[in-house]
C-alpha positions in Angstrom: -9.9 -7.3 10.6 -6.6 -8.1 8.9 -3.6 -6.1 10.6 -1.6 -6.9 6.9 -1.3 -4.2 4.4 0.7 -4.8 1.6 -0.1 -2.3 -1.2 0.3 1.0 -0.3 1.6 4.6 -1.9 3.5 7.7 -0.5 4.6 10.9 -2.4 7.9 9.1 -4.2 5.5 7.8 -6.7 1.4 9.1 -6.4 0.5 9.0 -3.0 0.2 12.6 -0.8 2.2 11.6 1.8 6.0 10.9 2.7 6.9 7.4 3.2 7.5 7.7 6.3 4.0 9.2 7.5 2.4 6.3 5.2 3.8 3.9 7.1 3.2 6.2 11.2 -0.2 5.9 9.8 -0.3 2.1 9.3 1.3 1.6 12.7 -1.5 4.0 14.4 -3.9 1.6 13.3 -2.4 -1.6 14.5 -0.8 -2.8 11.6 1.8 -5.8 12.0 3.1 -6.0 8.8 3.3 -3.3 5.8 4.6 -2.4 2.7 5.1 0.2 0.6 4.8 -0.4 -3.0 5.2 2.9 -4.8 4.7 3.0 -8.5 8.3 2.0 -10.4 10.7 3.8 -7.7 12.1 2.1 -4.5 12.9 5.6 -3.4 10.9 5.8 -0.5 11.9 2.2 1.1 14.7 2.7 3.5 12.9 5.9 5.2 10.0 3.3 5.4 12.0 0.7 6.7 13.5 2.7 9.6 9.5 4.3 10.7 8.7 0.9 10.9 11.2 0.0 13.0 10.8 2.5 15.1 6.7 1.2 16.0 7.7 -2.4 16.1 5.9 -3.3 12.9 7.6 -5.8 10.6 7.9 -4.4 7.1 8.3 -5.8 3.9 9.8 -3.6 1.1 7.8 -3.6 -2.4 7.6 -1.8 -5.6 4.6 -2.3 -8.0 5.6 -2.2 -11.5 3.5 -0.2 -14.7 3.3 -3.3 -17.1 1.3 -3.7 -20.6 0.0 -6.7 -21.6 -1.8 -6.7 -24.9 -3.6 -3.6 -24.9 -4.0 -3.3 -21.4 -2.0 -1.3 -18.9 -2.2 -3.9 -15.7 0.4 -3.1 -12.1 2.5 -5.8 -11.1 3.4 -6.0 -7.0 6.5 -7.3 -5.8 6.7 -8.4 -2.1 9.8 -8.5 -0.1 12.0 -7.3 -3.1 16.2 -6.7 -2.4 15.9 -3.4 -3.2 19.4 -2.4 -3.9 19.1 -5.2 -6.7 21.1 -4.0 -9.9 18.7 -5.3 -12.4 15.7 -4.4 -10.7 16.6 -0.6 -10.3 18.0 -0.6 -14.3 14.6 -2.1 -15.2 12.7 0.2 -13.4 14.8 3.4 -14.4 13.8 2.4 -17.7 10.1 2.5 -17.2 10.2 6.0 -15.6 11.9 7.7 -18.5 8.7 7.6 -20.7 6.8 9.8 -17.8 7.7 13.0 -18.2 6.7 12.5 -22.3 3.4 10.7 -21.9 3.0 13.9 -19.1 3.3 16.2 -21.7 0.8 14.6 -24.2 -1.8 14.4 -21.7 -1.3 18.1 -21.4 -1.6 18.5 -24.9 -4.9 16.4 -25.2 -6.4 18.6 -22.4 -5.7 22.0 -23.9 -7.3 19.9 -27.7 -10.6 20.1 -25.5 -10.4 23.6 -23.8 -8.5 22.9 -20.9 -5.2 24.4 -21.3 -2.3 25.2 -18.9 -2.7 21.6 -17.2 1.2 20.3 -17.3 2.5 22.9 -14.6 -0.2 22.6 -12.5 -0.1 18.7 -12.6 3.8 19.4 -11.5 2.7 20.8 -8.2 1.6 17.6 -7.4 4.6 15.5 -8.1 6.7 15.7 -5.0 8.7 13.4 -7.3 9.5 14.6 -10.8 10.3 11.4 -12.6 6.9 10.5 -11.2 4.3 12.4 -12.9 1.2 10.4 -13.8 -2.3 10.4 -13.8 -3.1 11.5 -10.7 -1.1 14.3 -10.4 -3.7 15.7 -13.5 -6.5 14.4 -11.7 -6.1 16.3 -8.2 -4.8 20.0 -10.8 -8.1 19.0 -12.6 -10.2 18.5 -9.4 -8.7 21.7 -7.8 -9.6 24.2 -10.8 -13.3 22.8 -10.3 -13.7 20.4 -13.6 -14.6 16.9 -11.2 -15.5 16.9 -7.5 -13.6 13.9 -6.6 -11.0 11.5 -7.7 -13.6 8.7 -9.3 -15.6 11.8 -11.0 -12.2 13.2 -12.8 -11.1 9.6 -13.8 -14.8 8.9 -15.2 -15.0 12.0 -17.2 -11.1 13.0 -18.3 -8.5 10.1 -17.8 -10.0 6.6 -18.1 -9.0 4.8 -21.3 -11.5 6.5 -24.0 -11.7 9.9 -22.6 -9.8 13.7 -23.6 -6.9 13.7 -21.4 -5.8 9.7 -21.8 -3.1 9.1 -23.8 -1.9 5.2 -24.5 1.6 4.6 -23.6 4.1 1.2 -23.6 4.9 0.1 -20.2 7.3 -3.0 -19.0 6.3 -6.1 -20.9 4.7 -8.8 -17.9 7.8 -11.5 -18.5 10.4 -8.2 -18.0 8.6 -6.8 -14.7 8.2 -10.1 -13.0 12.3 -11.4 -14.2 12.9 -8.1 -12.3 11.0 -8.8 -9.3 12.4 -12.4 -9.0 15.8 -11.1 -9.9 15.8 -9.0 -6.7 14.9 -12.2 -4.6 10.4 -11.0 -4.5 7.5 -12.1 -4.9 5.2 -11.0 -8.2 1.8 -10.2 -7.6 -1.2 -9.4 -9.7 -2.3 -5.6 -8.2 -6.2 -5.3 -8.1 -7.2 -7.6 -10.5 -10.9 -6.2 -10.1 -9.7 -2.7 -11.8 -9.6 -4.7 -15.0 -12.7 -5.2 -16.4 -11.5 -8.4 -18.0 -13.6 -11.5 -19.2 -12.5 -14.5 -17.1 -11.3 -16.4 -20.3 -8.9 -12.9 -20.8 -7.9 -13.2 -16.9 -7.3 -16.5 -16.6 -4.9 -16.2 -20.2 -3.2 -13.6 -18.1 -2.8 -15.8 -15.1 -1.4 -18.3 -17.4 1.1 -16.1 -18.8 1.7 -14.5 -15.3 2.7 -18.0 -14.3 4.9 -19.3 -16.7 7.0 -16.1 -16.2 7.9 -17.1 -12.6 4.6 -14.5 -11.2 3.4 -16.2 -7.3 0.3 -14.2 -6.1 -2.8 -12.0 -7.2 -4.5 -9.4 -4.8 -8.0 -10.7 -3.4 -8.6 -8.8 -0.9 -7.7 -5.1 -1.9 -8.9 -1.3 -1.6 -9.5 -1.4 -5.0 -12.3 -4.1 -4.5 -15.8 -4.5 -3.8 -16.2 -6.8 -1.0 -18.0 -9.1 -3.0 -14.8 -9.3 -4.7 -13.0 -10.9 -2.0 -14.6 -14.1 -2.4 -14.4 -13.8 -5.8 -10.3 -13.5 -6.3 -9.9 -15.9 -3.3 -11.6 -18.7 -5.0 -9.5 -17.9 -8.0 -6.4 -17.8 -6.4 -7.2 -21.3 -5.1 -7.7 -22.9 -8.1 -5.2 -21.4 -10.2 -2.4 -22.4 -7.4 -1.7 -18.7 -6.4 -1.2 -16.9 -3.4 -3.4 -14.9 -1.7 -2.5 -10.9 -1.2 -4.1 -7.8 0.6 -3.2 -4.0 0.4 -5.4 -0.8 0.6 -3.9 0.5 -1.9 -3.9 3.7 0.0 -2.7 7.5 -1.5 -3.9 9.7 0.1 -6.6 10.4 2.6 -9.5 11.3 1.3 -9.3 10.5 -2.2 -11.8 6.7 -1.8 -9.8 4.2 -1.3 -9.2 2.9 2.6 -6.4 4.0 5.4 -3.3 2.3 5.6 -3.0 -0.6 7.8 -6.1 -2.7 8.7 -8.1 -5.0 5.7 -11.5 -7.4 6.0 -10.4 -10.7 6.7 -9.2 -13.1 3.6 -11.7 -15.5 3.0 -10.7 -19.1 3.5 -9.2 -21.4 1.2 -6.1 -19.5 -0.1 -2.3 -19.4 1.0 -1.5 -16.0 1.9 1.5 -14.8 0.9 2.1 -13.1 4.1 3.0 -16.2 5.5 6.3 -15.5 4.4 7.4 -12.9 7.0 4.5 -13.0 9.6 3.6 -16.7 10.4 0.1 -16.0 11.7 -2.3 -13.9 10.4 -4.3 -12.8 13.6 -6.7 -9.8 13.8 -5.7 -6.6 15.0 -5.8 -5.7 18.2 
């Protein structure tokens, strides 16, 4: 098992957890190195940089980025971000204003289909205000009894297609990776499994993802099947990009895995990790 986790969420974006308990977690479970990469706010990072210091673990702070690219909504990570950086915090500022609105039109599309009253309830959840998203509806929908679990309330009410989605304009991919790069990180393609693209449409965005200055892609990843991994590791290899791993974690619970320890990155691929931790060795 890896002891590298480099996607992971606390409450400052849609996780259920402070930062710092995010990260106690990680270190409970022999993690060596970890970041947190909360959804367009670097709000959490300092009180996640001092836990970590206080277990020993070597952190690395991130921030993963709400981009559209065509008519897709993709998440951009970037690794080992400055995250003080002027531009970086302007840019994302500027993708969090449009929350609270897109909020309130997902209310508005649930009460369309006879579920009304959804918007305060969905506030509950957002320890962070400017955060509110999608998973803040789904847990207010799961806890009045219309889905059991996270995947059931995303299937039926908020995937692309269904009542309570609403389309909205993120970052553009060249703006969210200049911001990344302009804080001194690493841009990484989060989960590219979640996508459902053709390879022709992933390897146009890996092209484009490129050219604007992007490093890395996500291979091995909560979000994946582990017939995955091999999959996004051979693809990182021949598209000259480095390799990534992160739970992905929210909240425990909820699917996706604990904080902390991954399946091994197949071989063939540079991981990015490299960069702060020079070996890669299993957890104790």
């Amino acid at each position: 098992m890896l002891a590298v986790d480099l996607h992971a969420h606390s409450n400052v974006s849609d996780g259920m957890l402070p930062p710092a308990e995010v990260v106690a977690r990680a270190a409970s479970r022999g993690c060596r190195l970890f970041a947190l990469t909360d959804h367009d706010d670097v709000r959490g990072l300092a009180e996640a940089e001092a836990e970590a210091g206080r277990h020993g673990m070597r952190f690395v702070p991130g921030v993963e980025v709400s981009v559209s690219w065509r008519k897709h909504t993709l998440h951009i990570v970037g690794l080992g971000i400055d995250y003080r950086n002027a531009e970086l915090l302007a840019g994302l500022a500027g993708v969090r204003a449009g929350r609270d609105e897109r909020a309130e039109r997902m209310a508005a599309a649930l009460a369309a289909v006879g579920i009304p009253d959804m918007l305060e309830g969905a506030r509950r959840y957002a320890d962070n205000p400017e955060m509110i998203g999608r998973a803040h509806f789904a847990r207010h929908l799961i806890e009045r009894g219309y889905a059991r679990d996270m995947k059931g309330v995303f299937r039926k009410y908020l995937a692309r297609g269904k009542p309570g989605y609403v389309p909205h304009e993120w970052a553009c991919l060249a703006d969210a990776v200049g911001w990344i790069r302009a804080a001194g990180g690493v841009a990484v393609i989060a989960h590219p499994g979640r996508y459902e693209f053709g390879r022709q449409t992933l390897l146009e965005l890996i092209e484009e993802f490129k050219a604007a200055g992007g490093e890395g892609i996500e291979v091995v990843s909560g979000s994946h099947q582990p017939s995955d991994f091999e999959r996004y590791a051979r693809l990182a290899e021949t598209q000259g990009l480095l390799a990534s791993a992160g739970s992905d974690y929210h909240a425990t619970g909820e699917g996706a895995r604990e904080p902390g320890i991954l399946p091994d990155l197949p071989p063939g691929p540079e991981p990015v990790w490299r960069r702060w931790l020079d070996d890669a060795a299993p957890a104790s």
